[in-house]
SEKOLTOR-192185 format. One line per field, with one value per residue (C-alpha): residue number from 1; chain; z, y, x. Coordinates in steps of 0.5 Angstrom, whole numbers, plus 2048, in hexadecimal, padded with zeros to 3 digits. Layout:
N
seq <- [NUM:...]
mol <- [A:...]
pz <- [Z:...]
py <- [Y:...]
px <- [X:...]
END
This chain:
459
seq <- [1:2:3:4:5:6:7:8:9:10:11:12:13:14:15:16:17:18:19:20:21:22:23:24:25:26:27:28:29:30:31:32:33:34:35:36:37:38:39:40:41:42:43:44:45:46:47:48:49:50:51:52:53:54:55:56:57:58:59:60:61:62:63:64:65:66:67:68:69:70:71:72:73:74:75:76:77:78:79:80:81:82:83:84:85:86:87:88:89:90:91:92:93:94:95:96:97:98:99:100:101:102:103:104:105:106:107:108:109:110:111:112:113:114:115:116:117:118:119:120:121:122:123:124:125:126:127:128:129:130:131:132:133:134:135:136:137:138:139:140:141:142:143:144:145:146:147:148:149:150:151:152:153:154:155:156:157:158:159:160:161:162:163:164:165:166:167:168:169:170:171:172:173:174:175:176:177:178:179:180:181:182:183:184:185:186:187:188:189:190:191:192:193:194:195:196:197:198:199:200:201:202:203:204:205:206:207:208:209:210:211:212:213:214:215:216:217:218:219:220:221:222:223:224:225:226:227:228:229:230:231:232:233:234:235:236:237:238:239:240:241:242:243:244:245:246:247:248:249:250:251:252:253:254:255:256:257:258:259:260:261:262:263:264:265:266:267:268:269:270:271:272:273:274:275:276:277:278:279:280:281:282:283:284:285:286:287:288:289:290:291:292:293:294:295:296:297:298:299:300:301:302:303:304:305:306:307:308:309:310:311:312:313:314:315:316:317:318:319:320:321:322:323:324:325:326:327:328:329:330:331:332:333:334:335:336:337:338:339:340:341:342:343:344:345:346:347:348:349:350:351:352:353:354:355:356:357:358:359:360:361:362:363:364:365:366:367:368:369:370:371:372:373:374:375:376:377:378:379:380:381:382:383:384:385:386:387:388:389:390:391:392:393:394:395:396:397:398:399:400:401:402:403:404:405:406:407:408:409:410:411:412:413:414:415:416:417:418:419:420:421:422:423:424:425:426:427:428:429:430:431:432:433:434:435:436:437:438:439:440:441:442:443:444:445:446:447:448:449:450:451:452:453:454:455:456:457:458:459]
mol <- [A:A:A:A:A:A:A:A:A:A:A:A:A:A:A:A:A:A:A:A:A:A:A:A:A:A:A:A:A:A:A:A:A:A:A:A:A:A:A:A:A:A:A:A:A:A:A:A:A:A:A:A:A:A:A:A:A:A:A:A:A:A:A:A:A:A:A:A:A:A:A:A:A:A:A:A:A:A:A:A:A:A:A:A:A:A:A:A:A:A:A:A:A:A:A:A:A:A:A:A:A:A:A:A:A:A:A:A:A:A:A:A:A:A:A:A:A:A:A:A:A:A:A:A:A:A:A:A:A:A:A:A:A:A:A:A:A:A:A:A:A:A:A:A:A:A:A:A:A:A:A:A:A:A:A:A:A:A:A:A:A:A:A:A:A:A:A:A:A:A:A:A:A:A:A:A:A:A:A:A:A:A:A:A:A:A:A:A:A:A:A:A:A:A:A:A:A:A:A:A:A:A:A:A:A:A:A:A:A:A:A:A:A:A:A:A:A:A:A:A:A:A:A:A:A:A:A:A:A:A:A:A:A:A:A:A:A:A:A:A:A:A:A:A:A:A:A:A:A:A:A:A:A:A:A:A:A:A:A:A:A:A:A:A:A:A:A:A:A:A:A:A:A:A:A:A:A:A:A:A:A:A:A:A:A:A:A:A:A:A:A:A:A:A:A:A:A:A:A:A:A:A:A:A:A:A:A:A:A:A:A:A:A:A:A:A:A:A:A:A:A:A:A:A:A:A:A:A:A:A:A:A:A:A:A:A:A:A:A:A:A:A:A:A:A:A:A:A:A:A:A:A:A:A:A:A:A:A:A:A:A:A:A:A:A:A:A:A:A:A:A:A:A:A:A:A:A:A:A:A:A:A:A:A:A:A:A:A:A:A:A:A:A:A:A:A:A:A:A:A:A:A:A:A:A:A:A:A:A:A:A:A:A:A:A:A:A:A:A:A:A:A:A:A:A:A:A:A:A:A:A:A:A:A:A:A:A:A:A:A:A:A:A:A:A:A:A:A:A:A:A:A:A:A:A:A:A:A:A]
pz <- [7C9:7C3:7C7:7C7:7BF:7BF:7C2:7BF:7B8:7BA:7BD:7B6:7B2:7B5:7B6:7AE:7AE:7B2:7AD:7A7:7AA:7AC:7A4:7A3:7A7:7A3:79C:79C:794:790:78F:788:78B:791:78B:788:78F:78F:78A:78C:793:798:79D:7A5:7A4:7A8:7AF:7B1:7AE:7B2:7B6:7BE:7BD:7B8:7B8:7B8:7B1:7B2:7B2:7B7:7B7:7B2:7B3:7B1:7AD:7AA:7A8:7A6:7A1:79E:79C:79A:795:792:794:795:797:79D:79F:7A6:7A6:7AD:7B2:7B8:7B9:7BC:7C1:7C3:7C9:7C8:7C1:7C5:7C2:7C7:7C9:7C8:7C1:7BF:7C2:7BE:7B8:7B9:7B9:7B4:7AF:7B2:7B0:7A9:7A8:7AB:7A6:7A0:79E:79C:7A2:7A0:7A7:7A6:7AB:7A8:7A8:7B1:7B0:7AB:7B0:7A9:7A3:7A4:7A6:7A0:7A3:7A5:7AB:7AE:7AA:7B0:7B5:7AF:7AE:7B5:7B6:7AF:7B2:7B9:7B6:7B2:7B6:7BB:7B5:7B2:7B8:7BA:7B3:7B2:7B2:7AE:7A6:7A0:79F:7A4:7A0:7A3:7A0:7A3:7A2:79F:79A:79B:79A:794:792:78A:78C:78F:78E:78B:792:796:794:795:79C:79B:799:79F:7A3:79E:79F:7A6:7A6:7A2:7A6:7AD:7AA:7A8:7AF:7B3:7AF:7AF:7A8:7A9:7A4:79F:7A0:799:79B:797:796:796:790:792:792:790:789:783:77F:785:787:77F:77E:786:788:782:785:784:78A:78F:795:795:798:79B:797:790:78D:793:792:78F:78E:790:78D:78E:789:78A:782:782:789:786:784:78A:790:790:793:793:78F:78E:78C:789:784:781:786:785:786:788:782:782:77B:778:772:76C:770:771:774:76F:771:777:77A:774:77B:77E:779:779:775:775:775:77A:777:76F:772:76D:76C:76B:76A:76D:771:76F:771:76D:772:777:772:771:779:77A:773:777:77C:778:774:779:77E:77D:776:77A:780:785:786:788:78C:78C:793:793:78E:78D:78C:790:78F:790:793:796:792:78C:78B:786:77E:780:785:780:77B:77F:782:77B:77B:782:780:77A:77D:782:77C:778:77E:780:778:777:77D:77C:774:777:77C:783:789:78A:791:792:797:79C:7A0:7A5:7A4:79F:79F:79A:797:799:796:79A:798:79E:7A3:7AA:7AD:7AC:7AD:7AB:7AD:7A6:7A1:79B:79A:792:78F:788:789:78C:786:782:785:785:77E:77C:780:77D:782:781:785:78E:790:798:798:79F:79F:7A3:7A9:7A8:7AF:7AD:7AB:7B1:7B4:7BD:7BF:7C0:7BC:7B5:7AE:7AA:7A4:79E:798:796:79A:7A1:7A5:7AB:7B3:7B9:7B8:7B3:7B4:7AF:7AC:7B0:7AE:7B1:7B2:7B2:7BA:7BA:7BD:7BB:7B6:7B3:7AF:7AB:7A5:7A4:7A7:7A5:7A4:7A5:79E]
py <- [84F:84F:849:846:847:844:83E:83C:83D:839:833:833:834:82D:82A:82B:828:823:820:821:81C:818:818:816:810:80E:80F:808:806:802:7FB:7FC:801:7FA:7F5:7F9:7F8:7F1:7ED:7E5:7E2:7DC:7DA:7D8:7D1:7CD:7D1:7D7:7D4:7CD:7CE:7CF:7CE:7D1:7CB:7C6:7C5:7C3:7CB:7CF:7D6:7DA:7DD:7E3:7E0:7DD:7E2:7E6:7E0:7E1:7E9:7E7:7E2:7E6:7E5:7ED:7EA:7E4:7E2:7E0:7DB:7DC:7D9:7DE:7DA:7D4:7DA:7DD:7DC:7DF:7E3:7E6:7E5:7E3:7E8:7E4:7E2:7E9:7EA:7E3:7E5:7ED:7E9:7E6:7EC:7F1:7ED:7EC:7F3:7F5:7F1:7F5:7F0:7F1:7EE:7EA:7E8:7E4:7DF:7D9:7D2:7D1:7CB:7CF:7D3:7D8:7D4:7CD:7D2:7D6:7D3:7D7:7D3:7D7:7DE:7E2:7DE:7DE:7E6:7E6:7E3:7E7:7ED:7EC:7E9:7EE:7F4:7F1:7F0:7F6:7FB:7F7:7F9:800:803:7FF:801:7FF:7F9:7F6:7F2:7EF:7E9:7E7:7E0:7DA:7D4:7D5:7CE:7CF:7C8:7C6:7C6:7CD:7D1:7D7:7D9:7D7:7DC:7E1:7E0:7DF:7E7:7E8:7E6:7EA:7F0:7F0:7EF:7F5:7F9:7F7:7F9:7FF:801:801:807:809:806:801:806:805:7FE:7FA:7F4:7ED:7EA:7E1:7DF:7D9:7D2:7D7:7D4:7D8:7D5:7D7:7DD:7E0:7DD:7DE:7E4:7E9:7F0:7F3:7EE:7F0:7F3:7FA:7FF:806:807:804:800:7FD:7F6:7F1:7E9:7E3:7DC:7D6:7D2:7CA:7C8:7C2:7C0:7B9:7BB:7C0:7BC:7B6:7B2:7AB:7A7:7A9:7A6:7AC:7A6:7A5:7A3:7AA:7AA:7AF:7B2:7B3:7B6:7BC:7C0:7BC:7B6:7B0:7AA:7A4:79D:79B:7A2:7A6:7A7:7AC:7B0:7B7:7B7:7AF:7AE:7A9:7A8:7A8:7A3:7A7:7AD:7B4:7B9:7BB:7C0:7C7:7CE:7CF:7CE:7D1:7D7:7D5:7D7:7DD:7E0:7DF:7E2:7E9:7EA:7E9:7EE:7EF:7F3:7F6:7FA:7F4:7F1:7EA:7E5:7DE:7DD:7D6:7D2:7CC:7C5:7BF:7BD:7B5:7B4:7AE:7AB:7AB:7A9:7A9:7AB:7AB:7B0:7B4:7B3:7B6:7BC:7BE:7BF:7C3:7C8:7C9:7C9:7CF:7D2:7D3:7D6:7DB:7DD:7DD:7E0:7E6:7E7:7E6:7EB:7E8:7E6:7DF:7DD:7D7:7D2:7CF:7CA:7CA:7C3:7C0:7B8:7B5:7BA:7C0:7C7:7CA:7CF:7D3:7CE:7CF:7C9:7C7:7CB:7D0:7D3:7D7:7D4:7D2:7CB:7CB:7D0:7CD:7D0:7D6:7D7:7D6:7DA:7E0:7DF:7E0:7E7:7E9:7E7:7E4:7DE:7DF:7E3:7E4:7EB:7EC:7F0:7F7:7F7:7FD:800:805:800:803:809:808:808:80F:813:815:812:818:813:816:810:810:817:816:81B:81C:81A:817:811:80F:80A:80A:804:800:7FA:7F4:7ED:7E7:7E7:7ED:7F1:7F8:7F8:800:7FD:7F9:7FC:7F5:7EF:7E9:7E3:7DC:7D8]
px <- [7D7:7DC:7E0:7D9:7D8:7E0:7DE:7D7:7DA:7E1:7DD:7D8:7DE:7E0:7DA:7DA:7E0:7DF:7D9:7DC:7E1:7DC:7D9:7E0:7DF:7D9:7DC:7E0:7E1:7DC:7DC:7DF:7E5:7E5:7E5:7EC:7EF:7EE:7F2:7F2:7F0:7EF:7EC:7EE:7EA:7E8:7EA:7E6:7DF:7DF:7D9:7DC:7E3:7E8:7EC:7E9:7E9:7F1:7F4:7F6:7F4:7F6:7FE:800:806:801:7FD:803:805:7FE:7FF:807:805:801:7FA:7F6:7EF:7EE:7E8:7E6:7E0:7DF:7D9:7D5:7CF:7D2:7D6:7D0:7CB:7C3:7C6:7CB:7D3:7D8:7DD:7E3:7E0:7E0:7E6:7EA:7E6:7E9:7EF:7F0:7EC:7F2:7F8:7F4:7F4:7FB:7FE:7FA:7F4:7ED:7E9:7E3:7DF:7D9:7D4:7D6:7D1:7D3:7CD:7C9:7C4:7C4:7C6:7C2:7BB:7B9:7B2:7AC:7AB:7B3:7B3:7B1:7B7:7BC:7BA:7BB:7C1:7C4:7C2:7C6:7CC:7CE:7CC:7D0:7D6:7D5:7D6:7DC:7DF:7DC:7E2:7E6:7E8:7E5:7EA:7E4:7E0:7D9:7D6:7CF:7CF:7D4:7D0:7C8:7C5:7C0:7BC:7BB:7B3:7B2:7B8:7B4:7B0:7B6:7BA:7B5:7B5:7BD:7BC:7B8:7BE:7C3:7BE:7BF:7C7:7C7:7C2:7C6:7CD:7CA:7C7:7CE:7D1:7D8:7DB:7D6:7D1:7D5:7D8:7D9:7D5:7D4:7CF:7CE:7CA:7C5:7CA:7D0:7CD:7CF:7CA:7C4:7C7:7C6:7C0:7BC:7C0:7C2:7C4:7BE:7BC:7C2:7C0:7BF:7C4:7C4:7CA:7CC:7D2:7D3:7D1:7D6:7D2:7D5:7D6:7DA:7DD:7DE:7DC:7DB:7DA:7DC:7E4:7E5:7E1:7DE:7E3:7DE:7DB:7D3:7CE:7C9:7C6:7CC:7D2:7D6:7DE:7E2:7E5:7ED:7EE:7ED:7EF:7F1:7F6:7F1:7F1:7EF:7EC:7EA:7EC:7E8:7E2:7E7:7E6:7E3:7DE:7DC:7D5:7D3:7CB:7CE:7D5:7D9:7DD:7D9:7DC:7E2:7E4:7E8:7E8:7E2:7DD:7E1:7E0:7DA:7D7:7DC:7D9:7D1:7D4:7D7:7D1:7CC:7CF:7D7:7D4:7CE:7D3:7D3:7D9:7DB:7DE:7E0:7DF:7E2:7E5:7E9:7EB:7EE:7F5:7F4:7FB:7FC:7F5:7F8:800:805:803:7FC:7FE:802:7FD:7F7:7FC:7FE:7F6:7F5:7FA:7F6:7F0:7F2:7F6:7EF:7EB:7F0:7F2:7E9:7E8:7ED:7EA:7E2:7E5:7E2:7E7:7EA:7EA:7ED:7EA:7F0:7F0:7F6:7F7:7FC:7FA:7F4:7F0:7F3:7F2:7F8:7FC:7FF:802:7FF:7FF:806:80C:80E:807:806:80B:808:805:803:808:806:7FE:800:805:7FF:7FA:801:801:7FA:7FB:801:806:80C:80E:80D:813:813:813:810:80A:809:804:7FF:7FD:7F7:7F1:7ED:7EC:7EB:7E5:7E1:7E6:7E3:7E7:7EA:7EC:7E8:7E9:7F1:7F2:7F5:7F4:7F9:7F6:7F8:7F3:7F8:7FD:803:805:80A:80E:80E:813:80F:80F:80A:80F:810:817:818:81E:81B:817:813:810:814:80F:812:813]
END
């Protein structure tokens, strides 16, 4: 009988053990302490998104090199925009495609970064039907994907975020009641995470507002609008910055009433004559120059951002970010004097968006001809050297570094716990266990090298 007593009693100590462990699990940091791990980012563009095949756009499937390259050049946060419903049949996602996804994940969180996931546009089945007549087929589907991604990456640690959505397109004469619905689709993103359990109880999610417009999002979907949480401050909200779309993407001529010219000039170094519709700030309708362009309306969209939500307790993320280099469309002193202008450009995001406190993610294209947005290279070689040093000193500088370095980087290996053990991470406390792995080093080969302190990143 005593024997008996032992047992029961060691079997609740244990059991106790256990679920206090498993709480452990479900206490990863809030959006705020996720937000100070986070520093500057860059997307994987143009790959992992495009609908069917990931490099149809023109890039190889992401490399480790590359992957290393981006945390040894001082990036913190990658985002990987990434597609699901063109890889799914009957709401159900391909094995091989959670499986290439899980690749790709792994080695950004091997490397040390925070990893944002998200469902990106893949043929706009969710961004371009913010409709009555196809809010139960997107809630479906929101619902069945991100089960489905959710449960496959229940076990991994907080540097993991999820993000519900990319860009939902709203329109100018019924933006209000679309992004109602849009929070509908949000409301069950949030909903189907918290459902898997695990480190998804406590997962900091991140929240698109409607068309990433600073502008709407402050106005439409102010905090107290989010989706509701079974836990608090685990939300961050997410917009895009392409301001103004006229300098930072329109590559053609158009005709919006007035023929609009891409403009190439930034700041305070403008073209005169002729050439004066190229720059930022032209007004086509008046057919002279308006106010220039500085770093005061960049601020004055970061500020929105801050006061409206960083300023309230959620925190913030310029998903994208970017302006074309117009290499090869323009050459000689205009290419000089419209350079001269980008670098500044991409010099006042950073430096507002470290004194706004939101996240910087850059938007990289890979390709490094007319209107690239690359700065790590991936389709030349050397495969992750760095393409656009001058942008990346200058994202560096605003963040208190000096000029890159190649110091190599130090792979982690515990970012995940294996399936069907319990996580006994407590916040910063690691407690010893056999589903921990220790961290290794590796060459840039993937193999095993305990000699070397760091992996070294290809210049």
């Amino acid at each position: 009988m005593l024997k008996q007593h032992i047992r029961v009693a060691a079997f609740c100590s244990a059991f106790s053990f256990a679920l206090a462990s498993n709480s452990f699990a479900a206490d990863l940091p809030t959006a705020n302490e996720m937000f100070a791990k986070m520093g500057f980012g860059i997307n994987i563009g143009n790959t992992m998104e495009v609908p069917g095949n990931p490099t149809g756009w023109g890039n190889k499937f992401p490399t480790e090199a590359y992957i290393d390259s981006v945390k040894a050049a001082g990036f913190s946060t990658i985002r990987i925009p990434c597609a699901w419903d063109s890889h799914a049949s009957n709401g159900v996602i391909n094995k091989s495609w959670m499986d290439s996804v899980q690749t790709v994940v792994d080695m950004c969180m091997r490397a040390g970064l925070v990893t944002v996931l998200n469902i990106h546009w893949d043929g706009g089945w969710l961004e371009e039907n913010l409709k009555d007549a196809k809010k139960d087929e997107v809630n479906a589907k929101q619902k069945a994907y991100w089960t489905q991604i959710a449960t496959h990456f229940k076990n991994y640690n907080e540097n993991l975020l999820f993000a519900s959505a990319n860009e939902p397109a709203t329109t100018d004469d019924n933006y209000k009641h679309e992004t109602e619905i849009l929070m509908t689709y949000h409301q069950t993103f949030v909903d189907a995470v918290r459902a898997t359990g695990g480190n998804n109880a406590s997962r900091t999610l991140v929240i698109q507002g409607p068309s990433t417009s600073v502008d709407r999002s402050c106005e439409v979907m102010p905090v107290s609008k989010l989706p509701k949480d079974v836990i608090a401050n685990r939300l961050m909200v997410e917009v895009h910055f392409y301001d103004p779309y006229t300098y930072t993407l329109l590559n053609d001529v158009v005709d919006w009433g007035a023929q609009v010219y891409p403009q190439y000039y930034w700041g305070d170094d403008l073209a005169s004559g002729a050439d004066i519709v190229h720059n930022c700030g032209y007004n086509a309708w008046a057919g002279a120059m308006g106010d220039k362009c500085t770093s005061a309306q960049i601020q004055d969209q970061f500020g929105k951002m801050k006061t409206n939500f960083v300023d309230k307790g959620v925190p913030v993320i310029i998903g994208e970010f970017g302006a074309n280099d117009r290499v090869g469309v323009l050459t000689g002193d205009k290419y000089a004097k419209h350079r001269k202008g980008r670098l500044a450009y991409y010099d006042a995001v950073m430096k507002l968006a470290k004194q706004n406190k939101v996240v910087p993610i850059a938007w990289d294209t890979g390709h490094e001809g007319e209107n690239n947005m690359t700065i790590i290279r991936r389709q030349s070689a050397p495969d992750g050297s760095v393409f656009d040093m001058e942008v990346l000193n200058i994202m560096r500088h605003a963040y208190g570094l000096a000029d890159y370095v190649n110091n190599g980087i130090t792979h982690v290996e515990n970012f995940k716990t294996d399936d069907g053990t319990i996580s006994i991470f407590k916040r910063n406390r690691p407690v010893p266990s056999r589903s921990l792995r220790t961290s290794r080093t590796y060459d840039l080969l993937g193999k095993q090298n305990p000699q070397a302190r760091v992996v070294k990143v290809k210049k």
